[in-house]
C-alpha atoms as a printed R data frame, in Angstrom:
   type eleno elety resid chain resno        x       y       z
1  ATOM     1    CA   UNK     A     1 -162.229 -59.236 -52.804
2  ATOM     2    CA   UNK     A     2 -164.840 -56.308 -53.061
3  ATOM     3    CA   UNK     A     3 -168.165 -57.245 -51.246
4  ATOM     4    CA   UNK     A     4 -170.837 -56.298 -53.714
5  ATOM     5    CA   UNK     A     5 -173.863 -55.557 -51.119
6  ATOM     6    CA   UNK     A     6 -172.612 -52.287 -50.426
7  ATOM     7    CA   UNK     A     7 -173.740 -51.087 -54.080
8  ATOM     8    CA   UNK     A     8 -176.916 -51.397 -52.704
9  ATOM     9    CA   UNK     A     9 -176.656 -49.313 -49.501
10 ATOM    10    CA   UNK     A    10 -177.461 -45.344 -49.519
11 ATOM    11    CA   UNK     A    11 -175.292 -42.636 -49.031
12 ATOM    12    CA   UNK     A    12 -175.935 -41.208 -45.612
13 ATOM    13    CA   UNK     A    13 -175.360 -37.249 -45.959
14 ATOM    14    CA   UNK     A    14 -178.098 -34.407 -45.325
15 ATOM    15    CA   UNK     A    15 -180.457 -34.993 -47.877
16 ATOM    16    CA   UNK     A    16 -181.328 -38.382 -46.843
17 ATOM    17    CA   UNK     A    17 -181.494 -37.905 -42.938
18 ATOM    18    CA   UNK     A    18 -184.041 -36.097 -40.601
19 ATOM    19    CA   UNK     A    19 -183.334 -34.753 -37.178
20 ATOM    20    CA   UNK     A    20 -184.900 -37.073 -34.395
21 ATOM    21    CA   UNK     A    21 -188.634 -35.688 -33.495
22 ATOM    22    CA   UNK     A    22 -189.033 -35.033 -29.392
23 ATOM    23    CA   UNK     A    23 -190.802 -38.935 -29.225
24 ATOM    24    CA   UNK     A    24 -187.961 -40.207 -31.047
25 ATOM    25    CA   UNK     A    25 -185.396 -38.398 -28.843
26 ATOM    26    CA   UNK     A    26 -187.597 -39.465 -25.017
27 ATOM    27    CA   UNK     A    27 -187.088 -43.066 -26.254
28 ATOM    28    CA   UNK     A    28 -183.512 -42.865 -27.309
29 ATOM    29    CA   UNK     A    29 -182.575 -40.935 -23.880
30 ATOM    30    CA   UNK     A    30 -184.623 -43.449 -21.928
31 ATOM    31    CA   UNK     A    31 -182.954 -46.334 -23.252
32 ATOM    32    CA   UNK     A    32 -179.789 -44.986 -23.276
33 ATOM    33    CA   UNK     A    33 -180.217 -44.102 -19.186
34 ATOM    34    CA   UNK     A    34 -181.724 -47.567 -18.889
35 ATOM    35    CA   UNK     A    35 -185.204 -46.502 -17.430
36 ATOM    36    CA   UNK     A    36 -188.706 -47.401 -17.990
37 ATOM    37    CA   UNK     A    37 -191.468 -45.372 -18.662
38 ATOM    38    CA   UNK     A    38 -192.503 -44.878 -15.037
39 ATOM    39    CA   UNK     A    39 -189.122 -43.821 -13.888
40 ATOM    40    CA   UNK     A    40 -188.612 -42.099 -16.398
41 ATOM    41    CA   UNK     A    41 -191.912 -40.455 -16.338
42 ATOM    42    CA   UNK     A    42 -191.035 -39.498 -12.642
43 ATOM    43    CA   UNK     A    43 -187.371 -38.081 -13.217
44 ATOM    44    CA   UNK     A    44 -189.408 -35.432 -15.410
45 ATOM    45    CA   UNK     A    45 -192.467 -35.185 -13.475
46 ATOM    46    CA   UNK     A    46 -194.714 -36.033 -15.411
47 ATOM    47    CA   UNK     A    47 -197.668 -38.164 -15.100
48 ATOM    48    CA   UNK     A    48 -196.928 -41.949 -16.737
49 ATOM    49    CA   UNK     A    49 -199.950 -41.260 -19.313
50 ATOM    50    CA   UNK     A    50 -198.308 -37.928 -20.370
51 ATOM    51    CA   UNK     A    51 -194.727 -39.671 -21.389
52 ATOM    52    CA   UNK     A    52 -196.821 -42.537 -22.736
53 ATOM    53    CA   UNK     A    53 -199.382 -40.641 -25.080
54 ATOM    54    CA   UNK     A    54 -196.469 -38.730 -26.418
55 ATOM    55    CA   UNK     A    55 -193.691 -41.253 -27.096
56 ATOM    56    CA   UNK     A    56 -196.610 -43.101 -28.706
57 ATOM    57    CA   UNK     A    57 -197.378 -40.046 -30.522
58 ATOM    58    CA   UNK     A    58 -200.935 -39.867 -29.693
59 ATOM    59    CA   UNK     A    59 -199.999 -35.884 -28.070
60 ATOM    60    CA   UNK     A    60 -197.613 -34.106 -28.962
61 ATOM    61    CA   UNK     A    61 -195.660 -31.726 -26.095
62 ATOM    62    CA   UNK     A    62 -195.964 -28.575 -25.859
63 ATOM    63    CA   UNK     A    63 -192.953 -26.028 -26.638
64 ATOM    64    CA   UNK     A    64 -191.794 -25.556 -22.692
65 ATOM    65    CA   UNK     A    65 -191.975 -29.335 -22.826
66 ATOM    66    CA   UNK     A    66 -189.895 -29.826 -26.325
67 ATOM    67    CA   UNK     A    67 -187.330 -27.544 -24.831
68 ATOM    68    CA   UNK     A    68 -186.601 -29.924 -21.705
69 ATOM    69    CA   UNK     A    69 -186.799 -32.749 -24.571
70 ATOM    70    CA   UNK     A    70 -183.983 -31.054 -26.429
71 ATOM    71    CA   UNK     A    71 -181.906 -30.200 -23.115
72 ATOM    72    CA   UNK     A    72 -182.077 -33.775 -21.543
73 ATOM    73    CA   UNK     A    73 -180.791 -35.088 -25.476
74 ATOM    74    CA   UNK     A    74 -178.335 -32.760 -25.880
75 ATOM    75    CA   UNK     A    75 -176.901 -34.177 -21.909
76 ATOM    76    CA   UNK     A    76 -178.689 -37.381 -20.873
77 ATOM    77    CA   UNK     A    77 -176.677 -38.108 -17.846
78 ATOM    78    CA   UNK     A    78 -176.044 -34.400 -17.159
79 ATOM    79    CA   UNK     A    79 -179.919 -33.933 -16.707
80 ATOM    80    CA   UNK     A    80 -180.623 -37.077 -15.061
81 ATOM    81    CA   UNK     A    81 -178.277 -36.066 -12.048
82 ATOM    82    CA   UNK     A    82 -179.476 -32.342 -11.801
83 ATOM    83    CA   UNK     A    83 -183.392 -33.880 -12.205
84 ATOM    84    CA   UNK     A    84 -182.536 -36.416  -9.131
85 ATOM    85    CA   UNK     A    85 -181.168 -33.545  -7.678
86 ATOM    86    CA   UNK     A    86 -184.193 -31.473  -7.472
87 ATOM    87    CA   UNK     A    87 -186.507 -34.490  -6.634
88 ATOM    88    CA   UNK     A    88 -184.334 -35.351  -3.790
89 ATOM    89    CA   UNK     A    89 -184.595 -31.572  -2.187
């Protein structure tokens, strides 16, 4: 038997996708490494209010900022080892 419901379900290709903005990537790396927001904010160095105001999206980072973003996505665990590392020296 077919199931229907999939009729109903779009495509997923280029044209209907976006690439993750750099609030949507902090909270999918922070979940994924199982860390709050104060951990988190401190593996990065930055203050608490900083990671706050922009995974809220109330500021947006700036572009040295957006490039960590990008480098801890594209290697979550990767960067979370070589961040301890330099907070531990």
């Amino acid at each position: 038997m077919v199931d229907e419901d999939w009729d109903d379900n779009p495509e997923w290709d280029e044209s209907n996708t976006r690439p993750l903005d750099a609030p949507a990537k902090l909270n999918f790396v922070r979940a994924l490494l199982g860390m709050n927001q104060a951990d988190f904010a401190h593996l990065l160095g930055i203050p608490l209010a900083t990671l706050r105001n922009w995974e809220q999206r109330r500021t947006e980072p700036d572009a040295t900022a957006k490039t960590l973003i990008d480098l801890i996505f594209a290697d979550p665990q990767g960067m979370r080892e070589r961040l301890e590392r330099r907070n531990a020296a």
